[in-house]
Structures are given as structure tokens and as C-alpha cells.
C-alpha positions in Angstrom: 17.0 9.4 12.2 17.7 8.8 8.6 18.0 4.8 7.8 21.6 5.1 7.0 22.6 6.5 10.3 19.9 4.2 12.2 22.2 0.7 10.4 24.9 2.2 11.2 23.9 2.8 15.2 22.6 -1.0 14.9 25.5 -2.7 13.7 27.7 -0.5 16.4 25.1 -2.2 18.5 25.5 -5.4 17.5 29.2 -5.6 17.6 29.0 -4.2 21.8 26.6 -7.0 22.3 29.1 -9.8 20.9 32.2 -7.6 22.8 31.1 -7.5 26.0 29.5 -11.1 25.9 26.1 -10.3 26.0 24.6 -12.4 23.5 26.2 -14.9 20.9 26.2 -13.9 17.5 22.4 -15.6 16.3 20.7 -14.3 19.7 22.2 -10.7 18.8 20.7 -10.7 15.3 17.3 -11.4 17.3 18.3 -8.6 19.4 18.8 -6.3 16.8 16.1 -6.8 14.9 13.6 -6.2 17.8 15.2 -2.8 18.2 15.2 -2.0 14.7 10.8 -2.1 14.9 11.2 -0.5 17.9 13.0 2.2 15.9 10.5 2.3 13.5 7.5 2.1 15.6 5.6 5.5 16.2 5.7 7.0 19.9 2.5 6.9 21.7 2.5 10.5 22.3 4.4 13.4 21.5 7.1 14.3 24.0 7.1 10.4 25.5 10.2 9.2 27.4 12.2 5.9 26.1 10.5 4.2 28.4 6.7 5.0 27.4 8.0 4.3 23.6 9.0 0.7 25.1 5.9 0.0 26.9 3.5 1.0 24.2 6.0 -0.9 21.9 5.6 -3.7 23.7 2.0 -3.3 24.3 1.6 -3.6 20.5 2.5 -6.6 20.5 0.8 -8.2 23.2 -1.8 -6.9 21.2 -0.7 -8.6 18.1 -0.8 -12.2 19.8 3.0 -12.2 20.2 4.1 -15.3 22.6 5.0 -14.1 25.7 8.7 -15.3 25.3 8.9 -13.7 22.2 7.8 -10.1 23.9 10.2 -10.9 26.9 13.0 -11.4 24.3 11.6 -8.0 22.5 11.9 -6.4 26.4 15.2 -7.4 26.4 16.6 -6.1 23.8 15.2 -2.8 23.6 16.3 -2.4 27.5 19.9 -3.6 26.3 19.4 -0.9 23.8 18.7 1.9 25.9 21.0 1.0 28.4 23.4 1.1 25.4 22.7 4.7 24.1 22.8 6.0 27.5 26.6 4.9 28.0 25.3 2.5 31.1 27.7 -0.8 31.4 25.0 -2.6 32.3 24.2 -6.1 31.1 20.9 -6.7 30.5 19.6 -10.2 31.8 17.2 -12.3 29.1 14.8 -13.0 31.9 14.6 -11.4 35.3 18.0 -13.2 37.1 17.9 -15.0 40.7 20.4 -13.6 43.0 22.1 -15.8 45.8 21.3 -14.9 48.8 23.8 -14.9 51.6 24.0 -18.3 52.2 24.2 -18.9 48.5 21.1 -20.9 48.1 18.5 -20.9 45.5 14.7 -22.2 45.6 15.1 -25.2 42.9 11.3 -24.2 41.3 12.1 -20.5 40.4 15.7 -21.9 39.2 14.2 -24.4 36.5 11.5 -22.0 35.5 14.0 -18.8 35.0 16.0 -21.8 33.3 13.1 -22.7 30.5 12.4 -18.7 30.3 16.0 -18.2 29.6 16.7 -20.9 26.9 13.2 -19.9 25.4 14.3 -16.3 24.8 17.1 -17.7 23.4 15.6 -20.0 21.0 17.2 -23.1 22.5 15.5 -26.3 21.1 12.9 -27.9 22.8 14.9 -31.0 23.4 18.0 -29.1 24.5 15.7 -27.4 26.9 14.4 -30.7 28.4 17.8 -32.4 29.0 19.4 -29.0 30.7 16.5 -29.1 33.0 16.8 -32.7 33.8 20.1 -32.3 34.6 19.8 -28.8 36.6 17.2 -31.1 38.5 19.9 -34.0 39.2 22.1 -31.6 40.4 19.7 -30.0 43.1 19.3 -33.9 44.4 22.4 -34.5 44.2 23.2 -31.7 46.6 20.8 -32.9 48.8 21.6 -36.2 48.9 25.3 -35.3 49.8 23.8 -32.5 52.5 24.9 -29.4 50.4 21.9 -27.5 52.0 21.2 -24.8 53.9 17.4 -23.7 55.1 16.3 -26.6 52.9 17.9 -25.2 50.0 20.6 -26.6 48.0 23.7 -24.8 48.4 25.4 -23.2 44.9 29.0 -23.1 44.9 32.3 -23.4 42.7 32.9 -26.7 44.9 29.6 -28.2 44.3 29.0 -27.9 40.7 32.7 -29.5 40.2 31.7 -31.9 43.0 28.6 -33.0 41.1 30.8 -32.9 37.8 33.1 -34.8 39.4 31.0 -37.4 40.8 29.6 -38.2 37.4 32.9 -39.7 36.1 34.4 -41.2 39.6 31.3 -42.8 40.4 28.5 -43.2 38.0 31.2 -43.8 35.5 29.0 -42.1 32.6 30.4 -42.0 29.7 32.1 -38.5 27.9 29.4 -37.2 25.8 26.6 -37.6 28.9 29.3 -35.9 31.4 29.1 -33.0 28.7 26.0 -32.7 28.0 25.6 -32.2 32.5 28.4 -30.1 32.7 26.6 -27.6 29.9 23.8 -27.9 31.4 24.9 -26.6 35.1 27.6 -24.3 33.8 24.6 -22.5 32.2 22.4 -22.5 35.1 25.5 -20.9 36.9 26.2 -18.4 34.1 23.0 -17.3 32.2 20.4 -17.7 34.8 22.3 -17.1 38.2 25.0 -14.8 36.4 27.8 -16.8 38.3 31.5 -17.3 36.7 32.8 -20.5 37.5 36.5 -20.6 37.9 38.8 -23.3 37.6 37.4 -25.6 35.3 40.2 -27.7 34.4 40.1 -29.3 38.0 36.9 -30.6 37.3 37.7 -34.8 36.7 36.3 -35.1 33.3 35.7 -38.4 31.3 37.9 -39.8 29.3 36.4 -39.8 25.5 38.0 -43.2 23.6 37.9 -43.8 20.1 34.4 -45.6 19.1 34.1 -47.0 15.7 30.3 -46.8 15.0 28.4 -50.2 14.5 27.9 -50.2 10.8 25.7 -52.4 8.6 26.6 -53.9 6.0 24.2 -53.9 2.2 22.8 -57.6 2.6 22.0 -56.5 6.5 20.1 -53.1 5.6 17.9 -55.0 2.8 16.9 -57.8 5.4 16.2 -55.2 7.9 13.6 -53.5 5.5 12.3 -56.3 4.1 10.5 -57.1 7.9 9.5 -54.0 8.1 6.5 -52.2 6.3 4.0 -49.1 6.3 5.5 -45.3 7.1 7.9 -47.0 9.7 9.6 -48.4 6.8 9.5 -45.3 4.9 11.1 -43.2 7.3 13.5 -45.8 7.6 14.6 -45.7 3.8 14.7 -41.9 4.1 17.3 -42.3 6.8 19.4 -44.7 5.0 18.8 -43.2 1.9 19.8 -39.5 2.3 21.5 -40.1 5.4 19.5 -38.2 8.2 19.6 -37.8 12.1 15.8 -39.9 12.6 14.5 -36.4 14.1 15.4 -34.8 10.7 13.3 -37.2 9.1 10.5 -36.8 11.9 10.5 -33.2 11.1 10.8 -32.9 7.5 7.9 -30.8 5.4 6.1 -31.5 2.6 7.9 -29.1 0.9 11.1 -30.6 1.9 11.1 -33.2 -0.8 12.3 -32.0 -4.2 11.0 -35.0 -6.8 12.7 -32.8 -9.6 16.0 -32.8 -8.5 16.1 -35.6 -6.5 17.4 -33.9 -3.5 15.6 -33.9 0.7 16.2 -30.4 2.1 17.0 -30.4 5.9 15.7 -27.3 7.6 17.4 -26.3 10.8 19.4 -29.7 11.3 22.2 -30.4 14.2 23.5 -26.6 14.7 20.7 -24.8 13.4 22.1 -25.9 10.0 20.3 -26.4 6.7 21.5 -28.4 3.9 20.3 -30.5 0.8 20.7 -34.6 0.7 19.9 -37.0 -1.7 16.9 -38.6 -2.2 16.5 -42.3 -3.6 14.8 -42.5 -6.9 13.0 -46.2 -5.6 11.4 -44.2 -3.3 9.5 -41.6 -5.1 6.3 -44.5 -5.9 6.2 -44.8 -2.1 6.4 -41.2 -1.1 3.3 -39.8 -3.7 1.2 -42.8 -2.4 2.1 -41.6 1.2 2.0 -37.9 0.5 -1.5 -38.8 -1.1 -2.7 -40.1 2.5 -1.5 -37.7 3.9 -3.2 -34.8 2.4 -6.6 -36.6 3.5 -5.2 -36.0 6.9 -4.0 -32.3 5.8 -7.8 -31.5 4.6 -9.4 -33.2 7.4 -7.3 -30.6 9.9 -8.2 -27.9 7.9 -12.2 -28.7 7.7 -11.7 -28.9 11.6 -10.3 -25.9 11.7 -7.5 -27.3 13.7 -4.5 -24.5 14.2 -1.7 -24.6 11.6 1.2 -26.9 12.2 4.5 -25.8 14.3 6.4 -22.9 12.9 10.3 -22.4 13.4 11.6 -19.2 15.0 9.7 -16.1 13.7 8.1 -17.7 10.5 4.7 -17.5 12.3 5.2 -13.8 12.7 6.5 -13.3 9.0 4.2 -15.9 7.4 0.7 -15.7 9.4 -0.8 -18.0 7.2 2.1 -20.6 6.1 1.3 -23.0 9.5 -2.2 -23.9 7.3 -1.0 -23.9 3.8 0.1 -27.9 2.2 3.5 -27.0 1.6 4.5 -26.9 5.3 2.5 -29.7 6.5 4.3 -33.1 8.2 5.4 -35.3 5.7 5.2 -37.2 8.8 2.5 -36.2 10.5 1.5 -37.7 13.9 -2.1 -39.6 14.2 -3.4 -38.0 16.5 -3.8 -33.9 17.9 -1.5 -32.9 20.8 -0.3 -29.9 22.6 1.7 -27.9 22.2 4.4 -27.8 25.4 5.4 -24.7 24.9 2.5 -22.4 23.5 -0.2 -25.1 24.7 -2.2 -24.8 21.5 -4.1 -28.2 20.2 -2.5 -28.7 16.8 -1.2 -31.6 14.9 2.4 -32.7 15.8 5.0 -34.3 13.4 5.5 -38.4 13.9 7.2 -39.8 16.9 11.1 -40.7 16.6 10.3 -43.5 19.1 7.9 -44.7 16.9 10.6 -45.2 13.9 13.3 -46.4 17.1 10.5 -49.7 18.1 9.8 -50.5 14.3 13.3 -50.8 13.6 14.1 -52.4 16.9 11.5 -55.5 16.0 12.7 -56.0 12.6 15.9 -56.4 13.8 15.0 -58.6 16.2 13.1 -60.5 13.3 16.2 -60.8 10.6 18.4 -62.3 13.3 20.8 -59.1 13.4 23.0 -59.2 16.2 24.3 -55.9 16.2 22.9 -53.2 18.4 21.2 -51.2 15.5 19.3 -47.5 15.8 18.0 -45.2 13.7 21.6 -43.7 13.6 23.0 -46.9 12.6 21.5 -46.5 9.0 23.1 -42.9 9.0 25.9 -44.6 9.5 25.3 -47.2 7.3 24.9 -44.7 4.5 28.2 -42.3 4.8 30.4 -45.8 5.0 28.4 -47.5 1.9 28.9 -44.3 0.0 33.0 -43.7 0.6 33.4 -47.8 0.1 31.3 -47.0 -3.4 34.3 -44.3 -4.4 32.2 -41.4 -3.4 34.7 -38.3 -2.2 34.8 -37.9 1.0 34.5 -34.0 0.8 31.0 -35.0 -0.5 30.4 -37.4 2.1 30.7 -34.5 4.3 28.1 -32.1 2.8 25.6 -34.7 2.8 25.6 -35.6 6.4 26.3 -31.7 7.3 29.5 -32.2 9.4 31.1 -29.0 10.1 34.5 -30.5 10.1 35.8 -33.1 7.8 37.5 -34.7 10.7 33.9 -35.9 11.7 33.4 -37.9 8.7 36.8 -39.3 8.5 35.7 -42.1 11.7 34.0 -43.9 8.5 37.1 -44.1 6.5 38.2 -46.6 9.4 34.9 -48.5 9.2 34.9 -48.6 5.5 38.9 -50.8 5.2 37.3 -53.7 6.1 34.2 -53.1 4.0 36.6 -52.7 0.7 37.7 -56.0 -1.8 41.3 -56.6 -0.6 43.4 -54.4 -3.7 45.0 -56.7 -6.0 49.2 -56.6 -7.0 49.7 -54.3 -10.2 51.3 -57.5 -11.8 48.3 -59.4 -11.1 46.5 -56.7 -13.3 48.8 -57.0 -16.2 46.9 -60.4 -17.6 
């Protein structure tokens, strides 16, 4: 097949994948690139089926060390392909599917681990995938505690996942964003790992989102607040405040990241899988060479132990083989200790701790006799509402927090009023 036709099959490809709802637009790239090295990779014999191409395919790259997610996903895709070519309407599941049984029920184990498999194969973060199977889990106790069971099973319905929605609001009372982040959470369970549609949604009782002005602090505040606080903690702290990150952007910047030359912090896969550039404080460049001088002590120790290369995103480690060992993508934060990996369980050095940055902050406010409730986030705040009451655009604002919609960053417009000098009468200006 000659390469132009081959693109040309793929993007047709792609586009019935997005039609018919069979992957999002960022998993089908993933899916389309599997099948283009399957494409490209040689049958195992002459005559072989489609089949005996796939298996040897895959095969090569069980050889190769692949992660076994990442050859499921490769399984996955290739099936969806061949299913494709043949004219077969059938959608291809990321990870073998439960089915209900009769009496709708579903073994809570296999549910949270075809859960995991699922959001793995689609690339899912590792946080994301934590709090959807916390909530999955509430859900399955829920239904017990209310007797939704059958055979000692909890019982999967339309009723009981807008029963369990439902009882979130009415009688926990939780507040909007954690009533969305359980309803995602279940609705994908139901969807992606059971392949249920859930029908009328909008009967669900949802909570009602108010307008929150975020706690804000204001210059005199931020300066105490660093001044009882010391070592990296502190660092990270100026970062956040400085170029405005989320604290786990800080935790998970590179060395690399940090751009002394143009004074900018690049964010790598941010909030929505989003990079951007941010600004980085010319007081702090002293600090960071001192620190990034410690650090590679750490950086050389690791690689003297021949300790496995640091965490790479996506399908870097594939592409780059040896980037996880080279300086450049090394922590700039880099935890104290080795730890393993959930995922791949490999013994390798994490990046720093966001709770470690949340207690340090914590204690120094405690010790400048702040009252507000400050976090991590509260500097992030701090910074877009310092900048707009400094005359900075607000277009710009926007860019350097990475909203997607300006309508985001307009909540600090309200905060920054009654940051602003009172204006003065135009005939008070005339002298």
C-alpha cells in the first residue's frame, strides 16, 4: 500500500472513530498511530491472516518491554481497525467489558480493576484515576447500605446511580464541584466499562453551584507568609506565587522547565493536558542555581546507583529510551527518598510531595497570624489579582494561568475592586 493511500485510509479511520463515538479525539490519535506501525510492521510469514499479523505485532512488542497497558491499548486499536476494514459495526471495547448479568449485578473487584485498565489505556491521570475509583467504590457501599443488592452484589441501575447522585446533594449536602466530580466518575463506570447509556439525566437533583470569590492575599500578607518559611518549601512557594502555578505543576516541573534566558517556567501537560509558558521572577534565579546545584548531587548519586530513569509522560519513554536518565528531565523537585512506582511498580525517584508544600505553607501561616484560610492555590490566586490590580491585561492574565475561557479569569476582576486606590474626580486632577 503506497503511503499516500495508507494516510488517507487512516485519517478515514480516524474520523469513524470520532463519528461513531468510539474514542475522543486525543485517544483516536493514540489509536491511529498504533495502527499505522502495525501497517508498517512486516507479516510473520507469507500468506498470514490479519489476525497472525496482530499477534506477532503484538508479540513484538511484549518483546520490546512495552507496558502491558500500552500493548492492550495497541490490541485495541488494531482490532478496532480490522473490524473497521471489514465493514463490521462493531465497537471495539478498550479493555475486555463486564456484562450484567440478569439480575443486573456486577462483582465490585473486577468492576474497579476493568475501571483502572480502562482509564489507563486511555491515559487518564493518575490522580483522576484515584478519585473515579474512590467514588465507583462509594457508590457500591452506598448500594449496599440502602439494600440495592442482589446475590450479594450491588444492583446497577438507571435508578440507583441517580439515587446515589441524588443522595449526594439531599443528604450529604456536598458541595457542586464534589457532586461532579461523583457523577463523572459513575457515569463512566456505566458507560466505558459496563457499556450502559444512562437516560434521563436532567432528573438527577444536582447541586446548586454559587458564586465564590476566591480568598485572595493581599502583597504585605504574601511577604509575611514567606518570610516564616524557608528551604525548598519556600521555593516552591515563590514559584507558585510567582508564575502563578496549580502546586502540582510546580511539583512536577523539570529541570529543563526553567528558561533563565528568557525568564519564562514552561508547564508541561498542565490542567487539560495543556502546555503553556509563565513567568519566572528574576529574585529567584540566585535561589534556583543554588538549588538546582543540590540537586544534581542528588541527580549523580541516582545515576551512580543505577537507579531507573525518572517518570516519563505518555509515550516519551518509547520515543526517547534514554531521556528518563539524562539531567534535563530530572525533578527540579525531586523527592528524598526512592519510591514505586503505582503503576509500572519500578523503584525510581519520584518528584516532591504537594502535601509537603500544603503543611509548610499551612505553619507559616499559622506563624504570621493570617486569618484567612490560605493553600497553595491561594498564592495562584494571589498572583492573577496582584497582576490585573498592577494594569496587566487581562487577556494576558489569561495565558499565564492557562484558562481556556476568559470568563475564568474574569472571578479576579471582582476580587481585584477592592484591591484598587479609590479613582480620583477628573477635576481633582486638574491641580
Amino acid at each position: 500500500m503506497a503511503d499516500q493511500d495508507r494516510e488517507r485510509l487512516l485519517a478515514a479511520f480516524a474520523d469513524h472513530l470520532l463519528k461513531n463515538r468510539l474514542a475522543d479525539e486525543r485517544h483516536g490519535r493514540f489509536m491511529v498511530g498504533w495502527v499505522r506501525r502495525f501497517l508498517a510492521f512486516p507479516p510473520p510469514m507469507p500468506g498470514a491472516t490479519a489476525e497472525e499479523c496482530m499477534q506477532a505485532y503484538l508479540r513484538a512488542l511484549e518483546a520490546e518491554r512495552y507496558e502491558d497497558w500500552k500493548v492492550e491499548q495497541a490490541r485495541m486499536s488494531v482490532t478496532a481497525w480490522l473490524a473497521w476494514r471489514r465493514g463490521q459495526a462493531v465497537s471495539p471495547p478498550a479493555v475486555s467489558k463486564l456484562s450484567l448479568e440478569a439480575d443486573a449485578t456486577v462483582e465490585p473487584a473486577q468492576a474497579l480493576e476493568t475501571l483502572t485498565q480502562t482509564m489507563r489505556v486511555r491515559h487518564y491521570s493518575y490522580r483522576t484515576e484515584q478519585a473515579y475509583v474512590d467514588w465507583v467504590r462509594r457508590f457500591f457501599d452506598y448500594l449496599v447500605s440502602v439494600g440495592r443488592v442482589a446475590n450479594g452484589r450491588p444492583v446497577l441501575t438507571e435508578d440507583t446511580f441517580q439515587s446515589f447522585i441524588s443522595h449526594l446533594a439531599t443528604h450529604l449536602h456536598v458541595a457542586a464541584g464534589t457532586q461532579n466530580q461523583a457523577f463523572a466518575s459513575v457515569l463512566f463506570l456505566y458507560r466505558d466499562v459496563l457499556g450502559l447509556e444512562v437516560s434521563r439525566l436532567e432528573d438527577t437533583v444536582r447541586a446548586k453551584r454559587g458564586q465564590r470569590l476566591p480568598t485572595v492575599l493581599s502583597v504585605e500578607e504574601v511577604r509575611s507568609l514567606f518570610d516564616k518559611m524557608e528551604g525548598t518549601p519556600r521555593l516552591m512557594a515563590e514559584l507558585i506565587y510567582g508564575g502563578g502555578l496549580r502546586v502540582m505543576e510546580c511539583c512536577r516541573l523539570r529541570v529543563k522547565d526553567v528558561d533563565f534566558g528568557m525568564n519564562q517556567l514552561m508547564v508541561r501537560g498542565g490542567k487539560g493536558d495543556k502546555d503553556r509558558s509563565t513567568l519566572l521572577p528574576e529574585r529567584l534565579k540566585p535561589a534556583l542555581r543554588q538549588h538546582l546545584e543540590r540537586v544534581r548531587g542528588l541527580y549523580e548519586q541516582d545515576r551512580a546507583a543505577k537507579v531507573a530513569g525518572v517518570h516519563m509522560p505518555d509515550a516519551l519513554e518509547r520515543k526517547l529510551p534514554h531521556a528518563s536518565t539524562e539531567w534535563g528531565w530530572f525533578w527540579l523537585f525531586p523527592s528524598k527518598a526512592l519510591s514505586v512506582d503505582p503503576r509500572t511498580n519500578v523503584v525510581r525517584r519520584h518528584h516532591a510531595s504537594d502535601v509537603s508544600v500544603q503543611k509548610a505553607i499551612s505553619q507559616a501561616v499559622v506563624k504570621a497570624g493570617i486569618v484567612k484560610r490560605v493553600t497553595p492555590h491561594t498564592l495562584r490566586h494571589s498572583f492573577a489579582t496582584h497582576l490585573l490590580v498592577g494594569g496587566v491585561d487581562i487577556r494576558q492574565v489569561q495565558e499565564l494561568l492557562g484558562h481556556a475561557h476568559v470568563e475564568t479569569t474574569m472571578i479576579y476582576l471582582h476580587v481585584a475592586k477592592g484591591l484598587r486606590a479609590p479613582p480620583k474626580s477628573p477635576l481633582d486632577l486638574l491641580g
